[in-house]
ZADO-140613 format. One record per residue (C-alpha): residue number from 1; residue in three letters; x, y, z. Coordinates in steps of 0.001 Angstrom, whole numbers, plus 500000, padded with zeros to 6 digits. Example, Ala and Ser with C-alpha at 12.3 -4.5 7.8 and 13.67 -1.06 7.14 Angstrom:
1  ALA  512300  495500  507800
2  SER  513670  498940  507140
END
This chain:
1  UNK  177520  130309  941704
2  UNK  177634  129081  938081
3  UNK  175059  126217  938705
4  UNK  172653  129153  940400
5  UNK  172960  130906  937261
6  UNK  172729  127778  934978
7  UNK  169509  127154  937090
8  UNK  168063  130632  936318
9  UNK  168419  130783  932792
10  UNK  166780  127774  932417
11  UNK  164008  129021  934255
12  UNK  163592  131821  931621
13  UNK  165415  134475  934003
14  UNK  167117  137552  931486
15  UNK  170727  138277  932084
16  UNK  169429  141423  932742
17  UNK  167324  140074  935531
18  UNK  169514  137445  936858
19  UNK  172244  140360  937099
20  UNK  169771  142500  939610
21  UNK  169657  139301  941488
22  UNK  173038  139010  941775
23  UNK  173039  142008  943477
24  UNK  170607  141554  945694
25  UNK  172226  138344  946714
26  UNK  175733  140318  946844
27  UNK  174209  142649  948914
28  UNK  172764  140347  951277
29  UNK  175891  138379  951945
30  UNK  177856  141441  952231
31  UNK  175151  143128  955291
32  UNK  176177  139291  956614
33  UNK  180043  140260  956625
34  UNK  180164  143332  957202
35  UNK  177461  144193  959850
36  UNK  176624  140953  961369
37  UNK  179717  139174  961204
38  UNK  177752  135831  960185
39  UNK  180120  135029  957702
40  UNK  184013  135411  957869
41  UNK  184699  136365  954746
42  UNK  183696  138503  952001
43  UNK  181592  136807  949337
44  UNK  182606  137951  945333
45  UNK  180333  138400  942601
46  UNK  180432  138658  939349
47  UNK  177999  140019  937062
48  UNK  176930  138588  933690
49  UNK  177466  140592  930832
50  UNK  174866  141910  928817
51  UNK  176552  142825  925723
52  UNK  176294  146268  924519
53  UNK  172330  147505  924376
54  UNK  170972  148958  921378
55  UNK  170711  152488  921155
56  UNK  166837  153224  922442
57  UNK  166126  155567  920134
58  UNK  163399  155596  917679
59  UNK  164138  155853  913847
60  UNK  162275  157938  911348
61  UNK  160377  154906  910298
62  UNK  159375  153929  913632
63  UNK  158202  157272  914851
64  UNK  155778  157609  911160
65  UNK  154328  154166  912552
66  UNK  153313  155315  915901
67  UNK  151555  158750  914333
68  UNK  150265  156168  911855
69  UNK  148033  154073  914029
70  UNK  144563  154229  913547
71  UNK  143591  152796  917160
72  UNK  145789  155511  918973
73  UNK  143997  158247  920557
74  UNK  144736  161803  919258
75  UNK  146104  163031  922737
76  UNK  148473  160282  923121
77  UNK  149893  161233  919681
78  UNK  150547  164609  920840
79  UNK  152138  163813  924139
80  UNK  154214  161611  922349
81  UNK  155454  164695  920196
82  UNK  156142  166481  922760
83  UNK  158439  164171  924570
84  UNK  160030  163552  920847
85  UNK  159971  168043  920531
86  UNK  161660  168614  923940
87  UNK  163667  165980  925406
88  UNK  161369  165297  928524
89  UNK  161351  163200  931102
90  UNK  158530  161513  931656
91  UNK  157542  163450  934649
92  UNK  158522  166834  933748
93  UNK  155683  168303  931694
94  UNK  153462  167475  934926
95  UNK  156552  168804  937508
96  UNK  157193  172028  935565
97  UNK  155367  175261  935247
98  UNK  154987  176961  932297
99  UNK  156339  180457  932303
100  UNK  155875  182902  929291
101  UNK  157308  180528  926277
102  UNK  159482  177836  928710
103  UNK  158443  174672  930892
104  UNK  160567  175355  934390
105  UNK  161421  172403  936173
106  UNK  162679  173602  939390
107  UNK  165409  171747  941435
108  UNK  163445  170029  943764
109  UNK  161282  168028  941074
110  UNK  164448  167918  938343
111  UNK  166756  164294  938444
112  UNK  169592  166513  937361
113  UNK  169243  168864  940864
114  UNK  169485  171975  938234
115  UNK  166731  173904  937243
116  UNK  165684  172465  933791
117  UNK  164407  175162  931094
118  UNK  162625  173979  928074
119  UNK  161619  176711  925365
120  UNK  158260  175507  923514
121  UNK  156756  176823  920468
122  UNK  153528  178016  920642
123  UNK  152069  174037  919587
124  UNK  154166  172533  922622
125  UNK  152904  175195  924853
126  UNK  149017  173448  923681
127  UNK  149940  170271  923901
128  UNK  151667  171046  927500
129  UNK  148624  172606  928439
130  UNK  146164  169738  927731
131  UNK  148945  167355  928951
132  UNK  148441  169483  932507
133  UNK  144569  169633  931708
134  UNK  144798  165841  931548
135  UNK  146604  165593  934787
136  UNK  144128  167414  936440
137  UNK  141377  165623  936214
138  UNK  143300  162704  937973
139  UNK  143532  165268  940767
140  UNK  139911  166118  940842
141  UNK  139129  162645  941013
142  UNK  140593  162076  943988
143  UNK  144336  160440  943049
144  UNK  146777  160983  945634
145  UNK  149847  161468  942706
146  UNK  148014  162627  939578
147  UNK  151658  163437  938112
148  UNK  152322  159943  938570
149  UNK  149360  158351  937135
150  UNK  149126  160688  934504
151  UNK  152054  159885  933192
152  UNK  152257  156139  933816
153  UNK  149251  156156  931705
154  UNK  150983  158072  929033
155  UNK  153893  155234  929635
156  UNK  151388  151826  929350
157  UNK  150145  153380  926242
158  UNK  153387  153907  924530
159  UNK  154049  150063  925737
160  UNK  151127  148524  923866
161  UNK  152384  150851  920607
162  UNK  155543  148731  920845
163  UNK  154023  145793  921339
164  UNK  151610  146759  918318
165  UNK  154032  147501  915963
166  UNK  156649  145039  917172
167  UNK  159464  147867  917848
168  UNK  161840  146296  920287
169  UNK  163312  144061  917897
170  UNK  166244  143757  920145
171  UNK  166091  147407  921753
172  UNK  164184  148815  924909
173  UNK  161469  151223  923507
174  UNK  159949  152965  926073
175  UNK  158428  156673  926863
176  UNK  162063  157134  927473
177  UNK  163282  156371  924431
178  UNK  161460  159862  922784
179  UNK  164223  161479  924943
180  UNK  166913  159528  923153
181  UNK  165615  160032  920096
182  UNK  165621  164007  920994
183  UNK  169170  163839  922467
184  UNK  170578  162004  918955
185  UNK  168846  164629  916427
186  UNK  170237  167288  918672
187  UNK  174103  165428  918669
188  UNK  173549  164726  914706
189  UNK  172026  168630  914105
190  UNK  175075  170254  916310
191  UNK  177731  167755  915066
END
């Protein structure tokens, strides 16, 4: 076990990664117990640990950078507000409907299983809307998901901002991390 992960590392493997191997491997052996019987006894494994991750959140500084950039399109600066504005998940603004002043995202299409409600203002109702706009022409053009592509664009484009401005610097910034950054100044405005 320890030589397999000496091994790995070597070969440039994250502890992050090795540690979904691990599981894989864990996984494996135990179908091999516990269905099969090939093996006779349970096989133990222990993950590496990661440390504690940085928060994923982006700072004041960082967010000024990414409305900063020349090079970034207009529309992805908006859809980025909006995730920062709301709290979204990525897929949401293309699962939900808008309804008077709130994006509905019914049970079926919410991770949580609850319906999700999300009052907008009237500039996150226009941003929503061209968001939706953009999905749709993925649809007329034939893709199969539009939701999905729309927003995996959305997603590649806020990964070439971080590599851009060089924001990991230790933390995972990702589309996602607009929705951390919306949970903290909620937690710090409450608190």
């Amino acid at each position: 076990n320890k030589g397999f992960i000496r091994i790995m590392l070597d070969r440039g493997y994250t502890v992050t990664g090795l540690n979904i191997s691990l599981r894989h491997i864990k996984t494996f052996f135990n179908w091999c117990y516990k269905k099969t019987r090939y093996i006779k006894e349970e096989m133990h494994f222990d993950n590496l640990n990661e440390g504690r991750p940085l928060p994923r959140y982006l700072n004041e500084h960082e967010i000024n950078q990414i409305y900063s950039l020349d090079w970034l399109d207009d529309f992805y600066k908006r859809a980025f507000y909006f995730y920062e504005h709301t709290g979204c998940r990525a897929s949401e603004p293309f699962n939900g409907a808008l309804i008077g002043d709130w994006l509905i995202v019914d049970v079926e299409q919410s991770k949580s299983k609850f319906v999700r409600q999300i009052q907008l203002n009237h500039r996150l109702k226009d941003i929503l809307l061209e968001m939706q706009n953009f999905r749709d022409v993925y649809a007329k053009n034939g893709s199969a998901k539009p939701n999905e592509a729309v927003y995996n664009r959305i997603a590649k484009m806020m990964r070439k901002v971080v590599t851009s401005l060089n924001l990991s610097n230790g933390k995972k910034i990702s589309l996602k991390s607009f929705r951390h950054t919306f949970g903290i100044k909620q937690v710090t405005l409450t608190g």
